[in-house]
C-alpha positions as MATLAB code, in Angstrom:
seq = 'XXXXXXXXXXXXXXXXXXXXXXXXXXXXXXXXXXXXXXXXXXXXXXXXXXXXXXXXXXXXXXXXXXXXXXXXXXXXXXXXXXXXXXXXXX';
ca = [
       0.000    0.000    0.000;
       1.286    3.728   -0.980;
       0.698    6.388    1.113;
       0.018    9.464   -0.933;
      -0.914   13.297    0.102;
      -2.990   15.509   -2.020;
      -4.811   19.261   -2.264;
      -8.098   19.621   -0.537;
      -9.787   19.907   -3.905;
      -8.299   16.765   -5.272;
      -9.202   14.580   -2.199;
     -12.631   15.616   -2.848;
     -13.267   14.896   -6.342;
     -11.482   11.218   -5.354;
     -14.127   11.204   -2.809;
     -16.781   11.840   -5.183;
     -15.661    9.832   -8.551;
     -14.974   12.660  -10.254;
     -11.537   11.455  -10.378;
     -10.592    8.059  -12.339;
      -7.114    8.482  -13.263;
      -5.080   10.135  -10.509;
      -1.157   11.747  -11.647;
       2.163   12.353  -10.512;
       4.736   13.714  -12.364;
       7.828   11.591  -13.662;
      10.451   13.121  -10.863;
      13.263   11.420   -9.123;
      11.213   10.272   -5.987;
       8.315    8.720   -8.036;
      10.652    6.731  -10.134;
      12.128    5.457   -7.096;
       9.319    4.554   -5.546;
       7.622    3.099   -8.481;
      10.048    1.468  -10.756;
      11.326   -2.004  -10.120;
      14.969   -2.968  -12.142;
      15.710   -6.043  -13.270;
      18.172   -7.613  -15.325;
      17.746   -9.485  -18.275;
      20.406  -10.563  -20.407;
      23.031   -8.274  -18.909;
      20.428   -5.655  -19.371;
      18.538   -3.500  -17.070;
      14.908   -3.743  -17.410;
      12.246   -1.413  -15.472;
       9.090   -2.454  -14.426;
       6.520   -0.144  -13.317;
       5.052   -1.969   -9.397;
       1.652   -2.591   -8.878;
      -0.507   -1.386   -5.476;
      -3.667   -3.020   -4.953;
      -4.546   -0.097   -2.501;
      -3.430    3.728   -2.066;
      -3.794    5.203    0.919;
      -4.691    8.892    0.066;
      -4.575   11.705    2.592;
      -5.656   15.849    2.658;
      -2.422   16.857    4.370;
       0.972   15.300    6.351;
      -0.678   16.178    9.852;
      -1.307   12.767   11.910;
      -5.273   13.013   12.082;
      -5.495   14.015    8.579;
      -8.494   13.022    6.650;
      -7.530   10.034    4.193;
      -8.928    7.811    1.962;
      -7.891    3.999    0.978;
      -8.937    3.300   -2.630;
      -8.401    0.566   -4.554;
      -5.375    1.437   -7.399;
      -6.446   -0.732  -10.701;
      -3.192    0.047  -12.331;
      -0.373    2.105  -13.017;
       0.905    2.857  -16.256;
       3.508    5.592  -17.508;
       2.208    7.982  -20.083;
       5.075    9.123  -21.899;
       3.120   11.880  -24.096;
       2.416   13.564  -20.662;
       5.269   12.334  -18.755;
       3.968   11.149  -15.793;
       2.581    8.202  -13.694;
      -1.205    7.462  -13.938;
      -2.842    5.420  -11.152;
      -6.193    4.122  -12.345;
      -8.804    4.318   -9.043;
     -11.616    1.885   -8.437;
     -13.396    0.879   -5.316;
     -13.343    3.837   -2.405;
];
């Protein structure tokens, strides 16, 4: 499970399904956090892991409002260049 923390706004159009497909920009900490290597063939291979649950909160602060939804997948989109997490089940 990822722990993730997100606007006020955002949080509440999770909350409401007005968000499907949820984004974070290709940086340095999300491609640590999200790519696996591996080597193949004296070659190294990323793979992008899979979450079956995110753990979304409004804020860093320890009674925070959060959310734990269900994360489909996650796939890079390299015309945007960034991370999407497909959300199901709230």
């Amino acid at each position: 499970m990822q722990k993730i923390s997100v606007s006020k706004e955002l949080f509440e159009d999770i909350l409401l399904k007005k968000l499907l497909i949820f984004t974070k920009q290709n940086n340095k900490y999300w491609k640590k956090i999200l790519l696996e290597p591996k080597i193949i063939d004296d070659n190294i291979e990323y793979s992008i892991k899979q979450f079956e649950s995110l753990t979304i909160t409004n804020g860093l602060a320890k009674d925070a409002p959060l959310l734990v939804v269900e994360c489909k997948k996650i796939d890079y989109s390299s015309s945007k260049d960034c991370f999407e997490f497909s959300l199901g089940k709230i």
